[in-house]
Biotite code that builds the C-alpha atoms (Angstrom):
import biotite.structure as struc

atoms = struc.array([
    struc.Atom([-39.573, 31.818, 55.414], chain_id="A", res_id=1, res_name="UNK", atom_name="CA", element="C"),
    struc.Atom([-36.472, 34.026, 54.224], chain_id="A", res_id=2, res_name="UNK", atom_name="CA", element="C"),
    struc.Atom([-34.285, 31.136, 54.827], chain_id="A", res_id=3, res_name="UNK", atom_name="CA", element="C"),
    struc.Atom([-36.495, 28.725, 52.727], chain_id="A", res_id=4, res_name="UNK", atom_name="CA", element="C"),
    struc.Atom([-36.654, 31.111, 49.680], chain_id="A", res_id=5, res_name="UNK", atom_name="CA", element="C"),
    struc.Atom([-32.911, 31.709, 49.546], chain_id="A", res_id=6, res_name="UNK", atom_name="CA", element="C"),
    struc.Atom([-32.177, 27.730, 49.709], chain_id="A", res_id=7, res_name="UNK", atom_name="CA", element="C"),
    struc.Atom([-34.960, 27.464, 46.792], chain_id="A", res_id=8, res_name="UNK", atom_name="CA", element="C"),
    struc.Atom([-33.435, 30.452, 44.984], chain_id="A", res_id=9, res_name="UNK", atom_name="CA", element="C"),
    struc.Atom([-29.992, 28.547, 45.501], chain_id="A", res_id=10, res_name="UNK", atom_name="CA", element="C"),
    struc.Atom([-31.662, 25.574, 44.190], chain_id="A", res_id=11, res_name="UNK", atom_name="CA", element="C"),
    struc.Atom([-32.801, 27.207, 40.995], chain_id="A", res_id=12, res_name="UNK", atom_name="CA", element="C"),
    struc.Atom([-29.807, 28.854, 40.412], chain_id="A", res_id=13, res_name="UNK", atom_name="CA", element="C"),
    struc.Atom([-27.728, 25.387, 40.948], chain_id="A", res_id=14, res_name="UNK", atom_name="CA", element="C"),
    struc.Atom([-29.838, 23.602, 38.455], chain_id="A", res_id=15, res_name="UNK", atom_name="CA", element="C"),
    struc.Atom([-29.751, 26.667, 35.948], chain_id="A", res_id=16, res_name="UNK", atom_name="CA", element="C"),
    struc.Atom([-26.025, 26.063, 35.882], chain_id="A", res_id=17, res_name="UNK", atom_name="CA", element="C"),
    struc.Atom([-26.009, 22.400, 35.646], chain_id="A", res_id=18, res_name="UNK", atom_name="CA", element="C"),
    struc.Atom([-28.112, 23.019, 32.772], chain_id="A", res_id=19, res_name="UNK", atom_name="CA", element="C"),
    struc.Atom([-25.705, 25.881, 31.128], chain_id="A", res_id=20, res_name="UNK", atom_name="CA", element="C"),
    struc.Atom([-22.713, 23.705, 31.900], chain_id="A", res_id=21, res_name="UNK", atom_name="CA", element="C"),
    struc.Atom([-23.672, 20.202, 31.578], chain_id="A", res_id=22, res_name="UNK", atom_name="CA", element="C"),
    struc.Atom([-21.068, 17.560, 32.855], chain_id="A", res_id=23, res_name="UNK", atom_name="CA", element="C"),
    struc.Atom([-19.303, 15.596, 30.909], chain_id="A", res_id=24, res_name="UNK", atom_name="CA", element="C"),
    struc.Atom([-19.462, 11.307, 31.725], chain_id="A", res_id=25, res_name="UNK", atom_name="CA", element="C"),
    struc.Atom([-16.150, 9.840, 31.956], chain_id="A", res_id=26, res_name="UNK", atom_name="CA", element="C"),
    struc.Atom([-14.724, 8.668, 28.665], chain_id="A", res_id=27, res_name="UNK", atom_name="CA", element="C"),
    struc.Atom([-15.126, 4.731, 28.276], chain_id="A", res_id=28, res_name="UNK", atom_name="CA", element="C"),
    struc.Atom([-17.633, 3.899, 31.070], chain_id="A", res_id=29, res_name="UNK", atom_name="CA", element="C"),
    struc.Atom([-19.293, 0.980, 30.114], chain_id="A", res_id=30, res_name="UNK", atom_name="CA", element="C"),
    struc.Atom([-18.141, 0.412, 26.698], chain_id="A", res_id=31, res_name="UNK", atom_name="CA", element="C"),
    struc.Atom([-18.433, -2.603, 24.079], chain_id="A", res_id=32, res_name="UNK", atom_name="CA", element="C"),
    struc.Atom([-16.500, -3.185, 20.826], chain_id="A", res_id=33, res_name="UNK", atom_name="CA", element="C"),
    struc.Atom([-17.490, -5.868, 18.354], chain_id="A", res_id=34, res_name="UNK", atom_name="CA", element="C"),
    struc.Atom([-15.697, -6.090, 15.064], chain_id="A", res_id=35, res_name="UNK", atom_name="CA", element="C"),
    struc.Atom([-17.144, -7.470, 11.734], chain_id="A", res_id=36, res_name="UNK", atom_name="CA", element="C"),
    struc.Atom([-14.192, -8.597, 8.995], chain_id="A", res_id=37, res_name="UNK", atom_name="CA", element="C"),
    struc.Atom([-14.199, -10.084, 6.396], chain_id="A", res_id=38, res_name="UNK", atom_name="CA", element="C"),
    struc.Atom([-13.298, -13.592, 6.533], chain_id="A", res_id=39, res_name="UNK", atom_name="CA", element="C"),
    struc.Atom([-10.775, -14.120, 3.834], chain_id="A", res_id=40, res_name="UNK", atom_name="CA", element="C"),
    struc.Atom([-9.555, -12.327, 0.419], chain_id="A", res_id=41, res_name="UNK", atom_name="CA", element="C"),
    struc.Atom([-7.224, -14.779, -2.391], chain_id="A", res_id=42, res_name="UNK", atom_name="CA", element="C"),
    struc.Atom([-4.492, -12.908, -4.440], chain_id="A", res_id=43, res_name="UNK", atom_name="CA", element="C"),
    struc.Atom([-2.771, -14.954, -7.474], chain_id="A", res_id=44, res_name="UNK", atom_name="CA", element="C"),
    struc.Atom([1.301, -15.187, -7.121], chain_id="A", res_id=45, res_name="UNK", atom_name="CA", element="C"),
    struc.Atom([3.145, -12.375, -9.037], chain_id="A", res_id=46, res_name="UNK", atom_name="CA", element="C"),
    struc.Atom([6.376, -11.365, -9.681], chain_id="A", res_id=47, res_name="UNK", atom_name="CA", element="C"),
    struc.Atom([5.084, -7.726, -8.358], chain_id="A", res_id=48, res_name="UNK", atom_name="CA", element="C"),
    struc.Atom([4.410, -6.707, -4.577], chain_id="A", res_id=49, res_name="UNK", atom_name="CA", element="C"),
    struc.Atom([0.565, -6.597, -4.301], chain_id="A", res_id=50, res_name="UNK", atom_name="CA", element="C"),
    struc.Atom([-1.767, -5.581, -1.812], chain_id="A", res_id=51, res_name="UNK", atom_name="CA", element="C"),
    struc.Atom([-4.810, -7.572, -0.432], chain_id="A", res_id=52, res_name="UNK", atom_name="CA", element="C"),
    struc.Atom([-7.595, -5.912, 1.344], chain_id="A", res_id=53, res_name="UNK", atom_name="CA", element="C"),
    struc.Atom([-10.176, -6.880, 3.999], chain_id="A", res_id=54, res_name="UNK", atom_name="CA", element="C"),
    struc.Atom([-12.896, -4.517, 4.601], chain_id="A", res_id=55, res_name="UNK", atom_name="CA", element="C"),
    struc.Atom([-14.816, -4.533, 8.217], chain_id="A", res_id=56, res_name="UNK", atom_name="CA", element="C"),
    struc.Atom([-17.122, -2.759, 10.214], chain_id="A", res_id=57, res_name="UNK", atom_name="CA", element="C"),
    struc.Atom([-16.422, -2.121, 14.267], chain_id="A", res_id=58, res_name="UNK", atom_name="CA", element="C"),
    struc.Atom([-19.615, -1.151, 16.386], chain_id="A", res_id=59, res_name="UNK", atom_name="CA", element="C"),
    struc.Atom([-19.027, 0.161, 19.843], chain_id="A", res_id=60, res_name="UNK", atom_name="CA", element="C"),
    struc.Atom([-22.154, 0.139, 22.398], chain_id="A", res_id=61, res_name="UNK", atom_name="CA", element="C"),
    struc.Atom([-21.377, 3.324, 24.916], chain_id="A", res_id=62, res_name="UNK", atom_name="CA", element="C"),
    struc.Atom([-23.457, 5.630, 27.341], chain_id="A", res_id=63, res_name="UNK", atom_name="CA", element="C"),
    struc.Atom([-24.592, 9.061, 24.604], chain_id="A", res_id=64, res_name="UNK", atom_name="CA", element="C"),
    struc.Atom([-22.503, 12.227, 24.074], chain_id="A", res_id=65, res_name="UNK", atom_name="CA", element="C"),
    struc.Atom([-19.355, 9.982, 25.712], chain_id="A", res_id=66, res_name="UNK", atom_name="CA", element="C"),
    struc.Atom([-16.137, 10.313, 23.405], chain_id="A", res_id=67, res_name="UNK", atom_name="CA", element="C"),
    struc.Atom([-14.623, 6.690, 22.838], chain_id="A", res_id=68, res_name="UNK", atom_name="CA", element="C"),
    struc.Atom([-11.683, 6.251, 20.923], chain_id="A", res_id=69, res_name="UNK", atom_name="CA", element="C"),
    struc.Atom([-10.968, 2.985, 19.450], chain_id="A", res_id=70, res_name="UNK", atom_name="CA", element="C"),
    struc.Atom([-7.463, 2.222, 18.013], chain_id="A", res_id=71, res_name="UNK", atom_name="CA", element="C"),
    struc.Atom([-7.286, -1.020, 15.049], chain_id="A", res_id=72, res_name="UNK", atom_name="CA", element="C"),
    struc.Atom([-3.788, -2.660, 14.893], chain_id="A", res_id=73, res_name="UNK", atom_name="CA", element="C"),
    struc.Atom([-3.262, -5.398, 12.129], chain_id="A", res_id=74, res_name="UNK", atom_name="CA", element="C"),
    struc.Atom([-0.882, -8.128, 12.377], chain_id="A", res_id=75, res_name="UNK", atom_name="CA", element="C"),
    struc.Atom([-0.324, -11.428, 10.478], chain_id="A", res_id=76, res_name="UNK", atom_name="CA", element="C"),
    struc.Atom([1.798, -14.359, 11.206], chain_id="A", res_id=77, res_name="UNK", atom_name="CA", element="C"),
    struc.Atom([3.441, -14.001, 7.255], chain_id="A", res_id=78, res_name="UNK", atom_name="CA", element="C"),
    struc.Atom([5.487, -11.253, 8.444], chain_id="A", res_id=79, res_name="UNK", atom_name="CA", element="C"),
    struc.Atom([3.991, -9.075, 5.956], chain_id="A", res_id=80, res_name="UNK", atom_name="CA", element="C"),
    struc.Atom([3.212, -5.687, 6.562], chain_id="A", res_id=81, res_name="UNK", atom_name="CA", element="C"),
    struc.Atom([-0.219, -4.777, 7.105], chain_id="A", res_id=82, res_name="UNK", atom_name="CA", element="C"),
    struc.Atom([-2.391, -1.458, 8.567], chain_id="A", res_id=83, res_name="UNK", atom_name="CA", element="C"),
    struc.Atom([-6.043, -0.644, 9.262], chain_id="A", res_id=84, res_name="UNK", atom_name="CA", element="C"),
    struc.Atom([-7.663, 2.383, 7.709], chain_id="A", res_id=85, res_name="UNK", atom_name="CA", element="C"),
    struc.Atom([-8.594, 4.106, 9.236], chain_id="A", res_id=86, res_name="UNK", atom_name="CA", element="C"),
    struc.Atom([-6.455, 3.182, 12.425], chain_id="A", res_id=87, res_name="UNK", atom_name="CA", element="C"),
    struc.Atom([-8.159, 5.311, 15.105], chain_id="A", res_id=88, res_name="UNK", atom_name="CA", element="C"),
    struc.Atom([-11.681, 6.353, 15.050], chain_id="A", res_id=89, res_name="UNK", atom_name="CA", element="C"),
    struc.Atom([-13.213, 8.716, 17.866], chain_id="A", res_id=90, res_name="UNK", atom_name="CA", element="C"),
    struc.Atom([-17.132, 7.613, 18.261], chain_id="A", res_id=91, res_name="UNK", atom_name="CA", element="C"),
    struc.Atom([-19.938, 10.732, 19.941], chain_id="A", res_id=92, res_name="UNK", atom_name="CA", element="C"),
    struc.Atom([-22.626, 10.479, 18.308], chain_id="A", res_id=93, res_name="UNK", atom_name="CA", element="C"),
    struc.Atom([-22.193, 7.598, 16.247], chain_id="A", res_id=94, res_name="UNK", atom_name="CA", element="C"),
    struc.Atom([-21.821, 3.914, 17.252], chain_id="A", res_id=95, res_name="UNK", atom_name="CA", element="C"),
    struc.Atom([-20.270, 2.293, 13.607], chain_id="A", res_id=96, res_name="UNK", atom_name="CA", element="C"),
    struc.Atom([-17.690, 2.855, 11.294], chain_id="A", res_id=97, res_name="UNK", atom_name="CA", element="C"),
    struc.Atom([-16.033, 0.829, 8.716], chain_id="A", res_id=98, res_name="UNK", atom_name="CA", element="C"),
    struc.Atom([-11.955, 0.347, 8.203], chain_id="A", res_id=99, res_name="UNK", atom_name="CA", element="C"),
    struc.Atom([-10.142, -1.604, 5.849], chain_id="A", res_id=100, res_name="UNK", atom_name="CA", element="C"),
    struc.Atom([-7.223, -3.711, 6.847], chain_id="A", res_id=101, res_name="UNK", atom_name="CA", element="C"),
    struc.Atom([-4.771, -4.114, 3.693], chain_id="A", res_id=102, res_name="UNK", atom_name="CA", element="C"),
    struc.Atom([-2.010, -6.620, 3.627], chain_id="A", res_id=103, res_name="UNK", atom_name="CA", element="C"),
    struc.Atom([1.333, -5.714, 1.206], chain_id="A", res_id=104, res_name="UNK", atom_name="CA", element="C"),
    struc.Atom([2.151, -9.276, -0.273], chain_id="A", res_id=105, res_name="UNK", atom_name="CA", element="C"),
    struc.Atom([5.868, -9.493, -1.287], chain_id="A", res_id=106, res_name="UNK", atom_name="CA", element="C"),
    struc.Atom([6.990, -10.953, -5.056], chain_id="A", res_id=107, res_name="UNK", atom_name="CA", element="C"),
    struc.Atom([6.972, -14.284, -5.590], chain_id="A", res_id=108, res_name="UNK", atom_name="CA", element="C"),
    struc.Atom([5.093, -15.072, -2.783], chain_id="A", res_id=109, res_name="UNK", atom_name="CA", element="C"),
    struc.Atom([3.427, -18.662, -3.376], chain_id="A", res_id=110, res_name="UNK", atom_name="CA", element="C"),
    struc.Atom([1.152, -20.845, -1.974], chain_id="A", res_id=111, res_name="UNK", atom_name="CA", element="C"),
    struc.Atom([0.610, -19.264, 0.998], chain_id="A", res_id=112, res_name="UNK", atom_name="CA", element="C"),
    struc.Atom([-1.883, -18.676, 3.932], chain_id="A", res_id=113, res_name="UNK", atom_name="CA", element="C"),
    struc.Atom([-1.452, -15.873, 6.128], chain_id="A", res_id=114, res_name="UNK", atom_name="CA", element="C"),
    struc.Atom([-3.660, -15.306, 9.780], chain_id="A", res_id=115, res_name="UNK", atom_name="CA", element="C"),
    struc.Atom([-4.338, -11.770, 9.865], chain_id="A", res_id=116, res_name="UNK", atom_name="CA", element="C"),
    struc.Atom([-5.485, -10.541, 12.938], chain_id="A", res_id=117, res_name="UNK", atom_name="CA", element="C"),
    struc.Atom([-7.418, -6.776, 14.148], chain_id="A", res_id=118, res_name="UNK", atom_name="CA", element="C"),
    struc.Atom([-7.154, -5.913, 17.453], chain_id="A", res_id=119, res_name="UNK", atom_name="CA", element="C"),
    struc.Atom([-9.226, -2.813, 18.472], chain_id="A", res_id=120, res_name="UNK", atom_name="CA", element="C"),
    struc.Atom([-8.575, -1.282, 21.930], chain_id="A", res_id=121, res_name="UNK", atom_name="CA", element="C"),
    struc.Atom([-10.228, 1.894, 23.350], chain_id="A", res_id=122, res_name="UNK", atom_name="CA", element="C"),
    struc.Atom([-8.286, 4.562, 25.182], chain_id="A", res_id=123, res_name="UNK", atom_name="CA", element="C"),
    struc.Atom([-9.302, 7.046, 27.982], chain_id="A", res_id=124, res_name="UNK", atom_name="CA", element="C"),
    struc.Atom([-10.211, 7.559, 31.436], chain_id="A", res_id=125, res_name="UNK", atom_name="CA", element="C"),
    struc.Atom([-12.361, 5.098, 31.935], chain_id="A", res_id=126, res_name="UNK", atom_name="CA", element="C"),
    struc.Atom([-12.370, 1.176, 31.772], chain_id="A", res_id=127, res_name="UNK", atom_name="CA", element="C"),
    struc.Atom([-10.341, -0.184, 28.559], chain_id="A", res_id=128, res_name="UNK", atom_name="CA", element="C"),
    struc.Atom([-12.761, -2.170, 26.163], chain_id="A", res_id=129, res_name="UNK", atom_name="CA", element="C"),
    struc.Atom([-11.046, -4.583, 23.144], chain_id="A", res_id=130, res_name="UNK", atom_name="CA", element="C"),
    struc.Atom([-11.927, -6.771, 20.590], chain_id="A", res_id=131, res_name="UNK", atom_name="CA", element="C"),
    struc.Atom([-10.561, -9.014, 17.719], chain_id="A", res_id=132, res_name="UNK", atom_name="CA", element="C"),
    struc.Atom([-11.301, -10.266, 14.439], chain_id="A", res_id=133, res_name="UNK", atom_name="CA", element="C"),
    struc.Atom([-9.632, -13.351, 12.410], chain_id="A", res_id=134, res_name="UNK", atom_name="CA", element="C"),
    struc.Atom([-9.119, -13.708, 9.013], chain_id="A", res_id=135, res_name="UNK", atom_name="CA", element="C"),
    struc.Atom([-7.144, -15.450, 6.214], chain_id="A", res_id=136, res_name="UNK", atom_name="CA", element="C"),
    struc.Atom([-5.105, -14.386, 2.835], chain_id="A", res_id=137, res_name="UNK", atom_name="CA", element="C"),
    struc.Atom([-4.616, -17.061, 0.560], chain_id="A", res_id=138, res_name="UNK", atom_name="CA", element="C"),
    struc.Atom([-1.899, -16.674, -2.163], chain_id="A", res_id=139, res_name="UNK", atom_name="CA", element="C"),
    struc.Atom([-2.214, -18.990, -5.042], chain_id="A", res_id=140, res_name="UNK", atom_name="CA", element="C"),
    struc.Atom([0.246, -20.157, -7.383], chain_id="A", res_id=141, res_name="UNK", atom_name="CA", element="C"),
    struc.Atom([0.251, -19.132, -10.932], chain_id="A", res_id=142, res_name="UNK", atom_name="CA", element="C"),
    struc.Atom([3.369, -18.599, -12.111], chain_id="A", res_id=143, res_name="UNK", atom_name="CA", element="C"),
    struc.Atom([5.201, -20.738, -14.253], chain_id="A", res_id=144, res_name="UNK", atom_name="CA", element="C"),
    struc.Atom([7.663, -23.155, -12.267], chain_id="A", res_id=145, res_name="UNK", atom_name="CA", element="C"),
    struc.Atom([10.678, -25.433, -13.030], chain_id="A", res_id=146, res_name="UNK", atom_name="CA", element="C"),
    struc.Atom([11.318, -26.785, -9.631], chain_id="A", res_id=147, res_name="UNK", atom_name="CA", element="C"),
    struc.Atom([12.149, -22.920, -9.183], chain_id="A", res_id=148, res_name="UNK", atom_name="CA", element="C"),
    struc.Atom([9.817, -19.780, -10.259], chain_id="A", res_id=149, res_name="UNK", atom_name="CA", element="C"),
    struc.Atom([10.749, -18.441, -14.021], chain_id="A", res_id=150, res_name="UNK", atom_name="CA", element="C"),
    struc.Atom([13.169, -15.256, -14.444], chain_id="A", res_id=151, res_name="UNK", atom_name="CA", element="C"),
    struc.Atom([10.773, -12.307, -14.527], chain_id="A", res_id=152, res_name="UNK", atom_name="CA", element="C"),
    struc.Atom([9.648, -10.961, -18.000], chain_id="A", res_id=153, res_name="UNK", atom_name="CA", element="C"),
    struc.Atom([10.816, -7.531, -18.748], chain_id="A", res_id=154, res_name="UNK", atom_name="CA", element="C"),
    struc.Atom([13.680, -5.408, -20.363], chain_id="A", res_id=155, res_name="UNK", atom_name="CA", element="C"),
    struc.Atom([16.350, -7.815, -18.947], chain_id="A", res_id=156, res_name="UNK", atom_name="CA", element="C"),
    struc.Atom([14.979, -10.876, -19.989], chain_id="A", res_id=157, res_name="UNK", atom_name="CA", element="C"),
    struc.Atom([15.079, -13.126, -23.194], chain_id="A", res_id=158, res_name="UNK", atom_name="CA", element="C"),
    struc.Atom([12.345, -12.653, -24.788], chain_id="A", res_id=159, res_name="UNK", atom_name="CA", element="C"),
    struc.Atom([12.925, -11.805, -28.436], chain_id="A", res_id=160, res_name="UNK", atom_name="CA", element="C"),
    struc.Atom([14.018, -14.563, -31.178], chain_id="A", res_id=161, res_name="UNK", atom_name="CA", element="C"),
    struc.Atom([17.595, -12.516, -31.377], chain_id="A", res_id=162, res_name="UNK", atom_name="CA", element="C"),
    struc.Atom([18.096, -12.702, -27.918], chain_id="A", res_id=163, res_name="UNK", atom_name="CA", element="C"),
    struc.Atom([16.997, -16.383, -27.416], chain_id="A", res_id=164, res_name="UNK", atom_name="CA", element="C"),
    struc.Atom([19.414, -17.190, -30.657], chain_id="A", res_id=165, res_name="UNK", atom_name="CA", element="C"),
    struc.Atom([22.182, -15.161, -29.548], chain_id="A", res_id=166, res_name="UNK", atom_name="CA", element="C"),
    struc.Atom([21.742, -15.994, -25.683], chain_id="A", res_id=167, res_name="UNK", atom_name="CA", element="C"),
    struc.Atom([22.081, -12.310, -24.792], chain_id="A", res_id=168, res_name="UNK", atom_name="CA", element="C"),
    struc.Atom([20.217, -9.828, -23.794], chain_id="A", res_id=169, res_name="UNK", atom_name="CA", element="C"),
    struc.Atom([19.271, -6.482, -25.280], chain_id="A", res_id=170, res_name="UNK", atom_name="CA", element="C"),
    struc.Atom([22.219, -4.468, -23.353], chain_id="A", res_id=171, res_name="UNK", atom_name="CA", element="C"),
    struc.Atom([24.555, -7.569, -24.241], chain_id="A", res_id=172, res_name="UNK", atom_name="CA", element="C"),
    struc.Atom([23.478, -7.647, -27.758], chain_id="A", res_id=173, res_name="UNK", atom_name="CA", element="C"),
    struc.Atom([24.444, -3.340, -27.873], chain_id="A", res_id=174, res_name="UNK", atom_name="CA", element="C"),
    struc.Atom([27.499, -4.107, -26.374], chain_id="A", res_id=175, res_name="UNK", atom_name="CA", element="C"),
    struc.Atom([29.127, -6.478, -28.721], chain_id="A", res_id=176, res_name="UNK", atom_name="CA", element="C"),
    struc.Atom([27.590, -4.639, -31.952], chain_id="A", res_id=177, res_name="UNK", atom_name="CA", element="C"),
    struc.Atom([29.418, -1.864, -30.645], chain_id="A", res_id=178, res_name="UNK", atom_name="CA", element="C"),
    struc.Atom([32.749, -3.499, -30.360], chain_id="A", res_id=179, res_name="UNK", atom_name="CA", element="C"),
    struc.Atom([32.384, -4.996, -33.485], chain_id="A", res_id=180, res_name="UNK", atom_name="CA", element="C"),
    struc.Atom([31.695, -1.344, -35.012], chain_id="A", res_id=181, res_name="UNK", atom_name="CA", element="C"),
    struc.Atom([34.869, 0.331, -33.022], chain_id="A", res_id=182, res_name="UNK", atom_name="CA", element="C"),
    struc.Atom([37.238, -3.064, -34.595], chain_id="A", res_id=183, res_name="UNK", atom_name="CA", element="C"),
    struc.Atom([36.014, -2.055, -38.093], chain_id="A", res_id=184, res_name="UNK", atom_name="CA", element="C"),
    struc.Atom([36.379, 1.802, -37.881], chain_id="A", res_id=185, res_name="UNK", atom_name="CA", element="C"),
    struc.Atom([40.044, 1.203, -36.303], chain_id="A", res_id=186, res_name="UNK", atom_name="CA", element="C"),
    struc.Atom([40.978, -1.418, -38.864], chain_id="A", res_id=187, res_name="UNK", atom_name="CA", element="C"),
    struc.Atom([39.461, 0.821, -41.794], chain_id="A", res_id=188, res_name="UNK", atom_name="CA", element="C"),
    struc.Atom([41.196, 3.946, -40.363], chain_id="A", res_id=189, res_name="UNK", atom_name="CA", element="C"),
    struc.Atom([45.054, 2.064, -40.544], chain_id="A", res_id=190, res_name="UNK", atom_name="CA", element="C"),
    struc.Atom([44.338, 0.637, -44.498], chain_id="A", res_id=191, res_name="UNK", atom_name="CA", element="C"),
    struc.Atom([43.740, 3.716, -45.151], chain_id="A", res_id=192, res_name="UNK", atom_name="CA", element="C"),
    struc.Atom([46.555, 5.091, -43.386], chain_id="A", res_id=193, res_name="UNK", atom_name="CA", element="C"),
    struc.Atom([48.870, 2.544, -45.049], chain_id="A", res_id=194, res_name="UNK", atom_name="CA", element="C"),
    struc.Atom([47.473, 3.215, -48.078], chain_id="A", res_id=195, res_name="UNK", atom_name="CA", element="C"),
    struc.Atom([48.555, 6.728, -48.223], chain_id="A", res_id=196, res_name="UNK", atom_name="CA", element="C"),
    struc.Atom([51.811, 5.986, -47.349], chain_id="A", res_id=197, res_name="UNK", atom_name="CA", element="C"),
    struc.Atom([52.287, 3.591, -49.951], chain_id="A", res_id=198, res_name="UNK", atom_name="CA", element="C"),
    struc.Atom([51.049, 6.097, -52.391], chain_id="A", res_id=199, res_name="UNK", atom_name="CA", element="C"),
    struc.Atom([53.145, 8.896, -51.617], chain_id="A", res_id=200, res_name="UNK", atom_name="CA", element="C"),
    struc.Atom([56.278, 9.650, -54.154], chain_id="A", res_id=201, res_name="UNK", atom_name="CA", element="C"),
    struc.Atom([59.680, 8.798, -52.468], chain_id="A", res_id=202, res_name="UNK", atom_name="CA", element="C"),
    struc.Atom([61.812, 11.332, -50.942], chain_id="A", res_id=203, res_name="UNK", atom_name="CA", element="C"),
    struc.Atom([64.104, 12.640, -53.060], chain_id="A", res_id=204, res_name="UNK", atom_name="CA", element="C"),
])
């Protein structure tokens, strides 16, 4: 009897502990990932760098109370750049999250469809769980085209009637007013010089 009431006190005392210091489950056991993108966004062609954006939602199915951290990595086959927001999310007690994937569009970029792709991959000790998501930016051409895209508008450009009559520029225009000012000054400067000269008495 002594022997079977210290194995049941052992008992007790095991299972008090277990409960004081539960154990943790291995990070990733049994883990899904499914992502949710959306399927395209359409930018208009500008002489500025732009950014498009794709918003998604990534749901993970995993055991409770089991850390799972999912990275997002966004490519495209444009060779622009392009990065998920966030671009690692740890999931306890949740099981969703949304990101935003935003693509950085050079200038002048026309007529052009990019693939972008999100690849999420989990981390950890356990088993590694991915998914991936497809979708498409579109950039349309608006800008005004003579076999090649116009000059871009702005302080270097032609865009008042002076500078379209002269065929320079604002700087160019400055330039040669202020040449013509410095001839005029020097010339005025030596008639008057001459003048005096001319005007003064003879030696004697």
């Amino acid at each position: 009897m002594p022997r079977r009431g210290a194995a049941a006190l052992l008992a007790v005392s095991a299972l008090a502990l277990a409960a004081l210091f539960p154990q943790v489950p291995a990070q990733n056991v049994g883990a899904r990932i499914f992502l949710d993108l959306e399927p395209s966004a359409t930018v208009n062609e500008s002489y500025m760098r732009q950014t498009a954006r794709l918003d998604g939602i990534i749901t993970v199915e995993k055991p409770p109370k089991v850390l799972l951290t999912v990275h997002l990595i966004c490519t495209n086959d444009a060779g622009w750049n392009s990065e998920c927001s966030p671009n690692t999310i740890d999931f306890v007690d949740t099981t969703e999250a949304a990101f935003t994937c935003a693509v950085t569009i050079p200038p002048k970029a026309t007529d052009t469809t990019a693939t972008v792709v999100v690849h999420a991959v989990s981390d950890g000790l356990g088993t590694t769980s991915e998914a991936y998501a497809n979708a498409t930016v579109t950039v349309v051409g608006s800008l005004p085209t003579n076999g090649t895209l116009a000059p871009a508008p702005g302080p270097w450009g032609l865009n008042s009637p002076l500078e379209k009559a002269l065929g320079l520029t604002l700087p160019g225009i400055a330039l040669v007013a202020t040449i013509i000012i410095f001839t005029v000054a020097v010339a005025v400067f030596l008639a008057r010089r001459r003048k005096r000269k001319s005007d003064a008495p003879p030696p004697q």
